[in-house]
mmCIF file of the N, C-alpha and C atoms, coordinates in Angstrom:
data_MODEL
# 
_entry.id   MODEL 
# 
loop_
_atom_site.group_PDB 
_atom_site.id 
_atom_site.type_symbol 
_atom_site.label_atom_id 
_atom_site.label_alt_id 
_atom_site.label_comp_id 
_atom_site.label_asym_id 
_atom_site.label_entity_id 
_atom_site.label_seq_id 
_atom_site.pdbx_PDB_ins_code 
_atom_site.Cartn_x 
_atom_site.Cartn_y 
_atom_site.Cartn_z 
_atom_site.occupancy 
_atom_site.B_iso_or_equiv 
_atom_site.pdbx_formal_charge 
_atom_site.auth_seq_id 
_atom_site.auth_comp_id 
_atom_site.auth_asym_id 
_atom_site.auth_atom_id 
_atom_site.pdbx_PDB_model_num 
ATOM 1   N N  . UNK A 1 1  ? -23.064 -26.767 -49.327 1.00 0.00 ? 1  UNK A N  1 
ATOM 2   C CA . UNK A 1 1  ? -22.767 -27.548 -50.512 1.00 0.00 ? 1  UNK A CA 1 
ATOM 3   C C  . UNK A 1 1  ? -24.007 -27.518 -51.402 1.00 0.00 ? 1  UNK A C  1 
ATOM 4   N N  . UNK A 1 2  ? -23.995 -27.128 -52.787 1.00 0.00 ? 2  UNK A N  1 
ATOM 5   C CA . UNK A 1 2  ? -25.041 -27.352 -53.798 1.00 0.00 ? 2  UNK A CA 1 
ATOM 6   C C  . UNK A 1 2  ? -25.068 -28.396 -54.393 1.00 0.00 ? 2  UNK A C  1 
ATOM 7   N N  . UNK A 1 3  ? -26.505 -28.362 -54.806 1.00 0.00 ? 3  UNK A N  1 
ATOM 8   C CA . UNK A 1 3  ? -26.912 -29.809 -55.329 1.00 0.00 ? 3  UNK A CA 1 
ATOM 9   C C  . UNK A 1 3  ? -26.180 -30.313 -56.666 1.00 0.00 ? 3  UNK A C  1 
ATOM 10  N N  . UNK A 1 4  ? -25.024 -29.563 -57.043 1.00 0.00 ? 4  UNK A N  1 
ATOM 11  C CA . UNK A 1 4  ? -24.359 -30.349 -58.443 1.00 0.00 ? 4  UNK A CA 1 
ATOM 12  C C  . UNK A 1 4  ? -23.017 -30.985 -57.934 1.00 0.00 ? 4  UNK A C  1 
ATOM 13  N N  . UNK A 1 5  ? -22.752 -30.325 -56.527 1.00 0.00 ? 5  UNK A N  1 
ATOM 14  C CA . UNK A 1 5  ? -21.821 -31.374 -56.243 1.00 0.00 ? 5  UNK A CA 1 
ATOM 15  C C  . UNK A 1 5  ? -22.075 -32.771 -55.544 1.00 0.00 ? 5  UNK A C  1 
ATOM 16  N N  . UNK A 1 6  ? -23.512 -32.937 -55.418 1.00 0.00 ? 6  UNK A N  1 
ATOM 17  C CA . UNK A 1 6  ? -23.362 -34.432 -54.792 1.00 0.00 ? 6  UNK A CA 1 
ATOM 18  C C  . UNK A 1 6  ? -22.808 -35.433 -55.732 1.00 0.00 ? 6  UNK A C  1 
ATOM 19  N N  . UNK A 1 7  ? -22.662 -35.176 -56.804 1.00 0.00 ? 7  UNK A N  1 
ATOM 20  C CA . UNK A 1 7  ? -21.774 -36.617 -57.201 1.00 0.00 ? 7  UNK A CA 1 
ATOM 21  C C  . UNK A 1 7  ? -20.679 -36.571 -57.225 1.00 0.00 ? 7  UNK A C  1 
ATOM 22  N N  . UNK A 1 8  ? -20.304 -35.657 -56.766 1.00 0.00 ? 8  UNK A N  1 
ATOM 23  C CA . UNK A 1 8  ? -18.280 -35.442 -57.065 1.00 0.00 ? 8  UNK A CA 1 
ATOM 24  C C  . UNK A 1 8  ? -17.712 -35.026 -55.881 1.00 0.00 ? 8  UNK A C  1 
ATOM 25  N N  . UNK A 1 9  ? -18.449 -35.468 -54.730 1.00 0.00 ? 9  UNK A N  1 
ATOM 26  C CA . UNK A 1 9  ? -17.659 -36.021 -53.553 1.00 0.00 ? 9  UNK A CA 1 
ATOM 27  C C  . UNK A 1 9  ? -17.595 -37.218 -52.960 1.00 0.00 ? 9  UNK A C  1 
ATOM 28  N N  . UNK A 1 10 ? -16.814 -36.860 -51.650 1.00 0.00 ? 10 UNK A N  1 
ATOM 29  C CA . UNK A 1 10 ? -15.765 -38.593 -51.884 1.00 0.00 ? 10 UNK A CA 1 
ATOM 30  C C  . UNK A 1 10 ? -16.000 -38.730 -50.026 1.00 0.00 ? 10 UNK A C  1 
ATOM 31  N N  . UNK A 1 11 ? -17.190 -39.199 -49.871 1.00 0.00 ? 11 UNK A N  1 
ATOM 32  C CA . UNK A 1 11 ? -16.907 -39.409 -47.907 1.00 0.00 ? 11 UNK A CA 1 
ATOM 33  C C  . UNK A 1 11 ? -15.608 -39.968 -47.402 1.00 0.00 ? 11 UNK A C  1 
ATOM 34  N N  . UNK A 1 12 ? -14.704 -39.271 -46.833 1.00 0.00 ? 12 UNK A N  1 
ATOM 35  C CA . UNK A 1 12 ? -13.748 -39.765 -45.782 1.00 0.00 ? 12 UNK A CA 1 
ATOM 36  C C  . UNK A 1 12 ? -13.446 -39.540 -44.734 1.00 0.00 ? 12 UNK A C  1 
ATOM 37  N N  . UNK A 1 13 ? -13.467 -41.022 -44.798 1.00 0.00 ? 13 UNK A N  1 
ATOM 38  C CA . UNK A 1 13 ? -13.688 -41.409 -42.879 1.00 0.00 ? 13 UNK A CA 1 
ATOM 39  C C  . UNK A 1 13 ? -12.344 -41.021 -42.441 1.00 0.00 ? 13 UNK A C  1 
ATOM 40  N N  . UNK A 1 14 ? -12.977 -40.848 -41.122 1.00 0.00 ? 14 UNK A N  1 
ATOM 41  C CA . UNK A 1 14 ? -12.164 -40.259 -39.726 1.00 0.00 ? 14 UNK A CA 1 
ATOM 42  C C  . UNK A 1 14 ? -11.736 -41.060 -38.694 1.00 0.00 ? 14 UNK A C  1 
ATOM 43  N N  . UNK A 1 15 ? -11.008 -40.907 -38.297 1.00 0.00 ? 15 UNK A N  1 
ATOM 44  C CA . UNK A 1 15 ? -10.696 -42.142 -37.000 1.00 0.00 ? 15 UNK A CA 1 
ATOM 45  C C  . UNK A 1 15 ? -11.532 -42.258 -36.016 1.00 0.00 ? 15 UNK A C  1 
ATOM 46  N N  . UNK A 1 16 ? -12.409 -41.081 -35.578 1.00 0.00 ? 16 UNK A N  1 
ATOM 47  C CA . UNK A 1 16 ? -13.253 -41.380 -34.652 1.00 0.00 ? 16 UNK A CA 1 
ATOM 48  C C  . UNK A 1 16 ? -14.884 -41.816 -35.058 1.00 0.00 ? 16 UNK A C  1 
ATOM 49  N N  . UNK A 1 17 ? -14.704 -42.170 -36.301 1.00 0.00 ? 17 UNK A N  1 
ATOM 50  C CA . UNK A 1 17 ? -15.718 -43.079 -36.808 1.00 0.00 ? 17 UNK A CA 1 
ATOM 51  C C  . UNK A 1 17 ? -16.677 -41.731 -37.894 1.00 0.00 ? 17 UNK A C  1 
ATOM 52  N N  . UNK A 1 18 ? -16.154 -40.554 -37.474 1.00 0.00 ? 18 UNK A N  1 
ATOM 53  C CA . UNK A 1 18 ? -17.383 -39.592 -38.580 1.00 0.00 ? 18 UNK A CA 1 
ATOM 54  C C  . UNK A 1 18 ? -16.427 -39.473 -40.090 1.00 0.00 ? 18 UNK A C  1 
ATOM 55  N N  . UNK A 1 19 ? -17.500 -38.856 -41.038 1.00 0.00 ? 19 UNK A N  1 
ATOM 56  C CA . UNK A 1 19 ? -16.762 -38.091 -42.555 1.00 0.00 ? 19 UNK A CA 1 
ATOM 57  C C  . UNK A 1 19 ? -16.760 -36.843 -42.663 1.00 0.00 ? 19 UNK A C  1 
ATOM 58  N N  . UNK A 1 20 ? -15.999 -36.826 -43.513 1.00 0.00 ? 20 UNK A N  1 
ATOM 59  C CA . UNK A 1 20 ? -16.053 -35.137 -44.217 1.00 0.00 ? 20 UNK A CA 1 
ATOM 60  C C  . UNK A 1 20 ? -15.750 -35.526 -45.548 1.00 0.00 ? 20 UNK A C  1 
ATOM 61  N N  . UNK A 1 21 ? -16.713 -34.477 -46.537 1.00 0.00 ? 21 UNK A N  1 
ATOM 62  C CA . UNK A 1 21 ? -16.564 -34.515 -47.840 1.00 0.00 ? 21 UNK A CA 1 
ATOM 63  C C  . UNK A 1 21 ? -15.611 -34.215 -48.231 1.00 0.00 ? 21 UNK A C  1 
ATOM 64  N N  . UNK A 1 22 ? -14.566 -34.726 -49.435 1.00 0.00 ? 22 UNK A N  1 
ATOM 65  C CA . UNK A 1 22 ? -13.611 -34.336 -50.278 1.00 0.00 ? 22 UNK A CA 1 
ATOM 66  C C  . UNK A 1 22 ? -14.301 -34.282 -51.666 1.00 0.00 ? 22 UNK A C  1 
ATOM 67  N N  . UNK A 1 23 ? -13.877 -33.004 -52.532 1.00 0.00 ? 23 UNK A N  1 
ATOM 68  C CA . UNK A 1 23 ? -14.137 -33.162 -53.969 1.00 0.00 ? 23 UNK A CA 1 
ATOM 69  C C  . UNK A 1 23 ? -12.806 -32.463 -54.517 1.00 0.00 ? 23 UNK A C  1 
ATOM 70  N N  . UNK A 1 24 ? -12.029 -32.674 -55.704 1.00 0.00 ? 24 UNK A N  1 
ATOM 71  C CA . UNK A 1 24 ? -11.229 -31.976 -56.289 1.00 0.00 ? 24 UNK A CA 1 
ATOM 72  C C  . UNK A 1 24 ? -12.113 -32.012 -57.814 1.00 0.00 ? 24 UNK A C  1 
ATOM 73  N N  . UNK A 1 25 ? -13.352 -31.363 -57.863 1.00 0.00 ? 25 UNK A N  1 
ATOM 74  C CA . UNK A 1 25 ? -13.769 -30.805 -58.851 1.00 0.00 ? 25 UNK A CA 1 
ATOM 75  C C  . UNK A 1 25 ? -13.201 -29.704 -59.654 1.00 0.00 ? 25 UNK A C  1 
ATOM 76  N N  . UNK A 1 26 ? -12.866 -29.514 -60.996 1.00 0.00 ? 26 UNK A N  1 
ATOM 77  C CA . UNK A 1 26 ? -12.343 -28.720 -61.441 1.00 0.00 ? 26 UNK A CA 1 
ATOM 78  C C  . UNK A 1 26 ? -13.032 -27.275 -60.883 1.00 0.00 ? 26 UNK A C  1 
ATOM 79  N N  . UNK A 1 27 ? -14.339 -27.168 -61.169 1.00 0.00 ? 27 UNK A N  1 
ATOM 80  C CA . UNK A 1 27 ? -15.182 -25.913 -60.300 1.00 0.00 ? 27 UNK A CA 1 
ATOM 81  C C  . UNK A 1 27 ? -14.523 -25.325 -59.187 1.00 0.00 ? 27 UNK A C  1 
ATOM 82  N N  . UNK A 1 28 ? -14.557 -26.187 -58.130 1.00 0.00 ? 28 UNK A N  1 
ATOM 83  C CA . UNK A 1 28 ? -14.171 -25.740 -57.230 1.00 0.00 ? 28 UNK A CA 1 
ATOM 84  C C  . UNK A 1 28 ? -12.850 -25.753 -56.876 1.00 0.00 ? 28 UNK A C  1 
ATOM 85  N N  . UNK A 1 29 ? -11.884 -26.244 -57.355 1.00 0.00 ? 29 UNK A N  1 
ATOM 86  C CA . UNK A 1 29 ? -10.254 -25.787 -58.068 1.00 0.00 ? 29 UNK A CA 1 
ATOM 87  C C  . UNK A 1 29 ? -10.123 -24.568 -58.230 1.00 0.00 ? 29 UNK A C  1 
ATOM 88  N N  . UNK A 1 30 ? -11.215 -24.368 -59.394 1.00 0.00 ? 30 UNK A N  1 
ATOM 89  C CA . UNK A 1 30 ? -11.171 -22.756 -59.870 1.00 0.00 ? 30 UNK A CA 1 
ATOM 90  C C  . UNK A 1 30 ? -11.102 -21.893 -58.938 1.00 0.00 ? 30 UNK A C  1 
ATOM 91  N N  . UNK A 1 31 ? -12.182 -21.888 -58.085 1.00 0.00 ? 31 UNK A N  1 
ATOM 92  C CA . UNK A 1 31 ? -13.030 -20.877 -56.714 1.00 0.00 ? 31 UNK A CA 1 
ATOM 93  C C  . UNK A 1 31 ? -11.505 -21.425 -55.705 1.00 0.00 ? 31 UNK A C  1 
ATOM 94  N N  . UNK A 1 32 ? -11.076 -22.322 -55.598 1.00 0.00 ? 32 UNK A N  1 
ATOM 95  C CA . UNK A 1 32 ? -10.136 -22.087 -54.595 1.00 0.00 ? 32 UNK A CA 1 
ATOM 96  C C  . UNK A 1 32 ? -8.825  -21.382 -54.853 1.00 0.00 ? 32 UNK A C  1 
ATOM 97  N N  . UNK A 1 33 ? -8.728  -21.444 -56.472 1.00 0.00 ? 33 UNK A N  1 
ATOM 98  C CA . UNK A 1 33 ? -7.055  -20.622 -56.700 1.00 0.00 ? 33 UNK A CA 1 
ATOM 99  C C  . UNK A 1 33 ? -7.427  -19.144 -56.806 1.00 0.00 ? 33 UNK A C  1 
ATOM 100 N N  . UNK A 1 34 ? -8.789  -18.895 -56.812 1.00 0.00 ? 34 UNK A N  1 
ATOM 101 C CA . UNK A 1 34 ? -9.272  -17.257 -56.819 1.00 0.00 ? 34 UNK A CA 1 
ATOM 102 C C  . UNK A 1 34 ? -9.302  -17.068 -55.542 1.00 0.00 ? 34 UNK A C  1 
ATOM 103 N N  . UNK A 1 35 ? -9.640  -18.088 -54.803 1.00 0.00 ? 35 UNK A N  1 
ATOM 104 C CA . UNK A 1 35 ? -9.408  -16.939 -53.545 1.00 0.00 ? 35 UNK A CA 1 
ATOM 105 C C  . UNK A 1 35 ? -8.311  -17.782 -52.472 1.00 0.00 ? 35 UNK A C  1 
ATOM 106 N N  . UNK A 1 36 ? -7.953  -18.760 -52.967 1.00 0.00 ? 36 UNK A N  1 
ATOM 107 C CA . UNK A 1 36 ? -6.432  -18.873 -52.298 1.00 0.00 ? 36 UNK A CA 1 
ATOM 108 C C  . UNK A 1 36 ? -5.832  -19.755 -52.873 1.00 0.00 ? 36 UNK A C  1 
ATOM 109 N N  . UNK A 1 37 ? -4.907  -18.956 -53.114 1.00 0.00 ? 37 UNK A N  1 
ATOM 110 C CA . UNK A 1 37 ? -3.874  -18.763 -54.764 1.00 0.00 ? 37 UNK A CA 1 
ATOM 111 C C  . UNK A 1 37 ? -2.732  -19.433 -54.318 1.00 0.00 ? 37 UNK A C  1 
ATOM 112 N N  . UNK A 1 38 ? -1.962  -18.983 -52.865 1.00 0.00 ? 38 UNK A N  1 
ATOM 113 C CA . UNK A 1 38 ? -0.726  -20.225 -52.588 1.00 0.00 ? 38 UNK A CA 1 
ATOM 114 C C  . UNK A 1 38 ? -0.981  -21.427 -52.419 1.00 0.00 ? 38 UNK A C  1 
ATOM 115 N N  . UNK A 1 39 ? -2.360  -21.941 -51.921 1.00 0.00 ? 39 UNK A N  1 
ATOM 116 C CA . UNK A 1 39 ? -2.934  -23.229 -51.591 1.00 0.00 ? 39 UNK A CA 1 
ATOM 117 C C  . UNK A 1 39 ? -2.753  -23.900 -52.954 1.00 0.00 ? 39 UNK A C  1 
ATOM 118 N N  . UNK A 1 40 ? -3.923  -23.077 -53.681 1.00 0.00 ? 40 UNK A N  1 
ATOM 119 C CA . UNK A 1 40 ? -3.621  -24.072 -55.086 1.00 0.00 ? 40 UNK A CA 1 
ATOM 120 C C  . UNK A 1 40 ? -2.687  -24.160 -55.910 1.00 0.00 ? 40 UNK A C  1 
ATOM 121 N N  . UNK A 1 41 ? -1.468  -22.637 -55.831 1.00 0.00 ? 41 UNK A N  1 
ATOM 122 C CA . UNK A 1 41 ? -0.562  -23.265 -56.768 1.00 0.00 ? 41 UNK A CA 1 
ATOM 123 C C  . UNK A 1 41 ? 0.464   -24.508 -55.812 1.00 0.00 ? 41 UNK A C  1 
ATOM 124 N N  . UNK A 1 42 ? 0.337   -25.009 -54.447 1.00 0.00 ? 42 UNK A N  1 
ATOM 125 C CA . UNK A 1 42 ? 1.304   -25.816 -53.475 1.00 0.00 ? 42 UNK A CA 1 
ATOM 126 C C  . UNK A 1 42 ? 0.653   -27.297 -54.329 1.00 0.00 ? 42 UNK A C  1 
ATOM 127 N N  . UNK A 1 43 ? -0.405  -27.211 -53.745 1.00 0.00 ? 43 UNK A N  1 
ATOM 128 C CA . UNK A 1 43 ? -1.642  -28.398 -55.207 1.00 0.00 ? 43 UNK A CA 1 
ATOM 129 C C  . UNK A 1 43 ? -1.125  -28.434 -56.430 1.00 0.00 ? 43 UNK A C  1 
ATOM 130 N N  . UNK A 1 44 ? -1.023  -27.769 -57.358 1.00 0.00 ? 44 UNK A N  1 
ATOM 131 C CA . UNK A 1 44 ? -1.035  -27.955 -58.081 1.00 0.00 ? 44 UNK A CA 1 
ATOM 132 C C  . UNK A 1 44 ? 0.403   -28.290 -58.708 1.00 0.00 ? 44 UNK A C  1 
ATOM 133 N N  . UNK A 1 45 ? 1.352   -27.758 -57.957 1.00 0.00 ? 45 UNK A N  1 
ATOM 134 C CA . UNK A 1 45 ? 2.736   -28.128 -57.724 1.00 0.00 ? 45 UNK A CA 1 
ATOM 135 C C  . UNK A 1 45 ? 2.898   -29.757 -57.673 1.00 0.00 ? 45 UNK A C  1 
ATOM 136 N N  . UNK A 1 46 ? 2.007   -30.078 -56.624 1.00 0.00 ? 46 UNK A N  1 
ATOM 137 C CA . UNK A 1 46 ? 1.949   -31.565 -56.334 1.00 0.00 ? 46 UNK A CA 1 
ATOM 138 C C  . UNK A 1 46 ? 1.503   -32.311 -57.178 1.00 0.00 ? 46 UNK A C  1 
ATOM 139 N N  . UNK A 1 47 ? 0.992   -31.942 -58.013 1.00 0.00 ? 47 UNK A N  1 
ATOM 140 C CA . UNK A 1 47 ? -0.254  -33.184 -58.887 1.00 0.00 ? 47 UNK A CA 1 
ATOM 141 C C  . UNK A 1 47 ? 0.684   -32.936 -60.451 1.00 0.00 ? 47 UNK A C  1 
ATOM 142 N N  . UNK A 1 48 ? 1.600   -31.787 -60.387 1.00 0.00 ? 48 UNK A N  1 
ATOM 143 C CA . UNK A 1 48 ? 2.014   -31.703 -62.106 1.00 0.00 ? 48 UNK A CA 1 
ATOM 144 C C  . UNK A 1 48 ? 4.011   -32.356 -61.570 1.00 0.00 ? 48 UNK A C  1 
ATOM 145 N N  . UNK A 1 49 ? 4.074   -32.954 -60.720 1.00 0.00 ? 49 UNK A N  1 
ATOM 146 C CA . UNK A 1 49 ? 5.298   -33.192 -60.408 1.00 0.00 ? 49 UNK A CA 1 
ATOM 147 C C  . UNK A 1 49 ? 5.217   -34.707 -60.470 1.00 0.00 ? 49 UNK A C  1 
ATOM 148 N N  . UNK A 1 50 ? 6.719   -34.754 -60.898 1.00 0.00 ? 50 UNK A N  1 
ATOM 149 C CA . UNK A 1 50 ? 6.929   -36.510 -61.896 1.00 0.00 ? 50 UNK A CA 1 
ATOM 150 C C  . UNK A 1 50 ? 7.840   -36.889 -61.308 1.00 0.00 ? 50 UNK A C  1 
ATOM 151 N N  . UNK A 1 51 ? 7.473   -36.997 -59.406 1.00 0.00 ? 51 UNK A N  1 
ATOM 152 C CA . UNK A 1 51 ? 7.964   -37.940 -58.711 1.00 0.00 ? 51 UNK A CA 1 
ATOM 153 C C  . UNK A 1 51 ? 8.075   -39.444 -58.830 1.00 0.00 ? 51 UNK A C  1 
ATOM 154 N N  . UNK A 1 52 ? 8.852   -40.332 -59.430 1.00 0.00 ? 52 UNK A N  1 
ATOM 155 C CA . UNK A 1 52 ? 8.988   -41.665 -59.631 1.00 0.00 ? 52 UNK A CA 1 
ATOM 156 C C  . UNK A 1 52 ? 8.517   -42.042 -58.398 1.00 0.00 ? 52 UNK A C  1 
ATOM 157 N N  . UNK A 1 53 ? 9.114   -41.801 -56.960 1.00 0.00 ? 53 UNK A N  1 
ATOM 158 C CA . UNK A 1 53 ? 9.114   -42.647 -56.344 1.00 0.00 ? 53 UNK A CA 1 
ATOM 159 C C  . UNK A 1 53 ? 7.821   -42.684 -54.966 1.00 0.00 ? 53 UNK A C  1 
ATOM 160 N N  . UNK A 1 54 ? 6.977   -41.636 -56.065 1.00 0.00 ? 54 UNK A N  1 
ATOM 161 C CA . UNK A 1 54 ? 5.458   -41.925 -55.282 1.00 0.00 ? 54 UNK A CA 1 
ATOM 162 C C  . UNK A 1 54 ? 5.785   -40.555 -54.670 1.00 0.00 ? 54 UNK A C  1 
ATOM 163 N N  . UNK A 1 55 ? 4.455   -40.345 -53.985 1.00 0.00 ? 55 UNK A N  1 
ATOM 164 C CA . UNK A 1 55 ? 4.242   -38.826 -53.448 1.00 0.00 ? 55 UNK A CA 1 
ATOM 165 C C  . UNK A 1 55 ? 4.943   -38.485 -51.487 1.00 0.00 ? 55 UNK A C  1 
ATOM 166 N N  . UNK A 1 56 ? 5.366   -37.687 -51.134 1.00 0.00 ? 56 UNK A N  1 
ATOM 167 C CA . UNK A 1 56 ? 5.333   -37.491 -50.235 1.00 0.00 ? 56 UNK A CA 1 
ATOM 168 C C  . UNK A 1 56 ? 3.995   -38.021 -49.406 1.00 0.00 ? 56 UNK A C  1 
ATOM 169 N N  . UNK A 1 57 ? 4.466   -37.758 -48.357 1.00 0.00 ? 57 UNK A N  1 
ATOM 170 C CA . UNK A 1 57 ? 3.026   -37.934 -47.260 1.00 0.00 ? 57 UNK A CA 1 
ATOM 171 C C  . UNK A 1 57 ? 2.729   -36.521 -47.043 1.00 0.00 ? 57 UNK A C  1 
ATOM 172 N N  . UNK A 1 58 ? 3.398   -35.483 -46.871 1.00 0.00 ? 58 UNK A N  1 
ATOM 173 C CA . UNK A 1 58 ? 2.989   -34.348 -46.594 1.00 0.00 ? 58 UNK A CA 1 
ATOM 174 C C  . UNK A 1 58 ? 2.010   -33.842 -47.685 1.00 0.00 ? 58 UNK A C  1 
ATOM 175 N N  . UNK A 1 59 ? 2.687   -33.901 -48.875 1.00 0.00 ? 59 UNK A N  1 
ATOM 176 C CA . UNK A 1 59 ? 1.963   -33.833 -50.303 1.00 0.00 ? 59 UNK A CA 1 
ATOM 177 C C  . UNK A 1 59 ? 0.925   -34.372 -49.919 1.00 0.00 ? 59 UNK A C  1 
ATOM 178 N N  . UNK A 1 60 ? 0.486   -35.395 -49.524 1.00 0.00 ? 60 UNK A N  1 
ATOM 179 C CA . UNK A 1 60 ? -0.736  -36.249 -49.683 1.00 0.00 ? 60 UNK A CA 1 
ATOM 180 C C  . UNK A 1 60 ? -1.795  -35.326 -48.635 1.00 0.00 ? 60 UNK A C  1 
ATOM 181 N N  . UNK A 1 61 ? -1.238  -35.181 -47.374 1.00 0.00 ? 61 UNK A N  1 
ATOM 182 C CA . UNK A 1 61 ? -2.150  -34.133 -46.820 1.00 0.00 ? 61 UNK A CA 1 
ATOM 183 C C  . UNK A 1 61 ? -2.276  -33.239 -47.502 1.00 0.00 ? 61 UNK A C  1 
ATOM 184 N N  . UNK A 1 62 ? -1.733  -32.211 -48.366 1.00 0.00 ? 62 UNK A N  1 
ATOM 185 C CA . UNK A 1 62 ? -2.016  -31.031 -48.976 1.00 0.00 ? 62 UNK A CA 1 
ATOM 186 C C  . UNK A 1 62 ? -3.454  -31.649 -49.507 1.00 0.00 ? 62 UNK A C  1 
ATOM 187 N N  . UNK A 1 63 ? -3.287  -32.243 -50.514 1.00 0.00 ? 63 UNK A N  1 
ATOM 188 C CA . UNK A 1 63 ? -4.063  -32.968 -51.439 1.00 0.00 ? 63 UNK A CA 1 
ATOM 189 C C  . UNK A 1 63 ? -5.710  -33.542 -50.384 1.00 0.00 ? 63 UNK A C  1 
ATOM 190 N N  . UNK A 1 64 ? -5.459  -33.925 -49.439 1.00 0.00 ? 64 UNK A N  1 
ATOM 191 C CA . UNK A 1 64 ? -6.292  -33.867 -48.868 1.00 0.00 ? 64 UNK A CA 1 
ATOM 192 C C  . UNK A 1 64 ? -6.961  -32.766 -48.419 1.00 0.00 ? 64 UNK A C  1 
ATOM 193 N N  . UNK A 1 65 ? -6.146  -32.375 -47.425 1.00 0.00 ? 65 UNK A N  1 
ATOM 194 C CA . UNK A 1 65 ? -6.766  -30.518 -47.019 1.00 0.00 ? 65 UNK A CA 1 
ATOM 195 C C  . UNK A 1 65 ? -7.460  -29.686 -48.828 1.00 0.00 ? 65 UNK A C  1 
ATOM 196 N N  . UNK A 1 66 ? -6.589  -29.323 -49.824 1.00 0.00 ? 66 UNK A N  1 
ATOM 197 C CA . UNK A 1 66 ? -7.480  -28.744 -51.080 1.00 0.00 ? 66 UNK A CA 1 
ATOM 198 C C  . UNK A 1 66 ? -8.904  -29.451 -51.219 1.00 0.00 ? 66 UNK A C  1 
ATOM 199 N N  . UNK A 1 67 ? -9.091  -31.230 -50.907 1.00 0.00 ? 67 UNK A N  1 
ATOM 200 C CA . UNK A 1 67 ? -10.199 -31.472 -51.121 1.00 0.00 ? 67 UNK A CA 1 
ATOM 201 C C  . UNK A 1 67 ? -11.304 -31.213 -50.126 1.00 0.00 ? 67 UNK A C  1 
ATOM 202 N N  . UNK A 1 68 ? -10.904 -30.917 -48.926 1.00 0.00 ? 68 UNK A N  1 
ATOM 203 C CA . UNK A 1 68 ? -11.889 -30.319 -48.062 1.00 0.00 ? 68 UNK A CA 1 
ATOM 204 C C  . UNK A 1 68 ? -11.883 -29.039 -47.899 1.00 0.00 ? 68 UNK A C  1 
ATOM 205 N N  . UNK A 1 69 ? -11.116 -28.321 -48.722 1.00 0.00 ? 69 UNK A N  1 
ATOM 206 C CA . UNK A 1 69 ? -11.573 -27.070 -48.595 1.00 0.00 ? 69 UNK A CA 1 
ATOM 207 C C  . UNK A 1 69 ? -12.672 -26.644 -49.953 1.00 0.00 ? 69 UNK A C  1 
ATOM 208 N N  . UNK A 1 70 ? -12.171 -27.493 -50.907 1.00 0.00 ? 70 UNK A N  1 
ATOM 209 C CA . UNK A 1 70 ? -13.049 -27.360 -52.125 1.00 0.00 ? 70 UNK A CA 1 
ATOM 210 C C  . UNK A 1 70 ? -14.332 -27.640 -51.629 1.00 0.00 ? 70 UNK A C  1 
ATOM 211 N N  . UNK A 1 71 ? -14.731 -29.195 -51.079 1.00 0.00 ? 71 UNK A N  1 
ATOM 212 C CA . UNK A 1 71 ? -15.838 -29.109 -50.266 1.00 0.00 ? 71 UNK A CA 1 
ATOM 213 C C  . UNK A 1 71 ? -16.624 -28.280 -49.483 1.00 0.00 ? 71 UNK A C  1 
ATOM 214 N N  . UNK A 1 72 ? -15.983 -27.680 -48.844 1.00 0.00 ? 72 UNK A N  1 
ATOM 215 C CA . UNK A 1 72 ? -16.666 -26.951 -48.193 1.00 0.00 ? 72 UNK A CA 1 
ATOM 216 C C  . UNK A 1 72 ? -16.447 -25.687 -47.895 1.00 0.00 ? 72 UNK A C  1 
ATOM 217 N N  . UNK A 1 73 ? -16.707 -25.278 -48.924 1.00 0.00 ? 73 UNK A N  1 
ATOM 218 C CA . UNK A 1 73 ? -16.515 -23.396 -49.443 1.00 0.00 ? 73 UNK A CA 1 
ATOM 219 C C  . UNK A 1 73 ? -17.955 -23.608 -49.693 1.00 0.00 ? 73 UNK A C  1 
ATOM 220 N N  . UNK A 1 74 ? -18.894 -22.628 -49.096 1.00 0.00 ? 74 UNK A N  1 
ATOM 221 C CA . UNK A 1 74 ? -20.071 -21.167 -49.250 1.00 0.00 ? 74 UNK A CA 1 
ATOM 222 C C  . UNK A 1 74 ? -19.684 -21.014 -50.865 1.00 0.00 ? 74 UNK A C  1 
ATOM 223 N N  . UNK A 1 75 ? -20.797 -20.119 -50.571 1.00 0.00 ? 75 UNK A N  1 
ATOM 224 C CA . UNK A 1 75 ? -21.010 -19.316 -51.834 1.00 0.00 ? 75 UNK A CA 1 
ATOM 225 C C  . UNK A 1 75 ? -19.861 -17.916 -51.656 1.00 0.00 ? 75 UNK A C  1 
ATOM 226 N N  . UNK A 1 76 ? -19.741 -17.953 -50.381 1.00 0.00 ? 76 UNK A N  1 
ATOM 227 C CA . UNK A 1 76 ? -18.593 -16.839 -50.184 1.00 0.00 ? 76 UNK A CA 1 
ATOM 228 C C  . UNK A 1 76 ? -17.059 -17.272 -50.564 1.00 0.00 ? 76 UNK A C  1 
ATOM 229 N N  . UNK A 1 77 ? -17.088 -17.965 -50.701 1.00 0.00 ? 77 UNK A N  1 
ATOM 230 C CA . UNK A 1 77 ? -15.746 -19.189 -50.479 1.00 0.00 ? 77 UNK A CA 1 
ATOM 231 C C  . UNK A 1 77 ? -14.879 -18.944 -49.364 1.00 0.00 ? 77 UNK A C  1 
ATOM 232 N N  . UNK A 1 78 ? -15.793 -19.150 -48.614 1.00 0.00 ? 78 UNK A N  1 
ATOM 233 C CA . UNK A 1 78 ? -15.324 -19.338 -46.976 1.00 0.00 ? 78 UNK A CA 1 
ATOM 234 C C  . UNK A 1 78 ? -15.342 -20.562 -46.572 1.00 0.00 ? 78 UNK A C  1 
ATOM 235 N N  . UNK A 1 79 ? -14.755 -21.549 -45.668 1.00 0.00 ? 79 UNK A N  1 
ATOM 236 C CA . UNK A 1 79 ? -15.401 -22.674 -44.870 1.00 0.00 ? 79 UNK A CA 1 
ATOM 237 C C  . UNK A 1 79 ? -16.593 -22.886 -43.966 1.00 0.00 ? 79 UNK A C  1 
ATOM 238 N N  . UNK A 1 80 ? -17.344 -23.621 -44.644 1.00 0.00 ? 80 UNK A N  1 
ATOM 239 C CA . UNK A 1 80 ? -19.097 -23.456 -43.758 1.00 0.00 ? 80 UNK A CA 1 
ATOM 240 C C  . UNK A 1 80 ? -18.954 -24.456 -42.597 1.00 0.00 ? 80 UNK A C  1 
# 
């Protein structure tokens, strides 16, 4: 992780008491639909949809998983 994302992540806690960073920075949005393109358009599916009656739960994991993968993509945009 580089030093411009420390302000645009989000510690979330785990049940067994540790975190992992989430960010849905536009940046790293970008870097994730370049190098994985069904992930973000499933995301992005989710966030431009005008569900009245609130989001799925599955949705909500997606949304979670994109923010830890945004987190924690290398410079390769791999998972470190």
């Amino acid at each position: 992780m580089d030093k411009q994302m420390l302000n645009t992540t989000y510690d979330f806690p785990l049940i067994d008491g540790s975190t992992v960073k989430l960010t849905l920075a536009f940046y790293y949005l970008y870097q994730l639909r370049s190098h994985h393109r069904e992930l973000y358009d499933r995301y992005n599916k989710i966030m431009q949809s005008s569900n009245k009656d609130g989001f799925d739960i599955l949705d909500m994991v997606t949304v979670c998983y994109v923010g830890y993968m945004c987190a924690n993509m290398n410079a390769e945009n791999v998972l470190s």
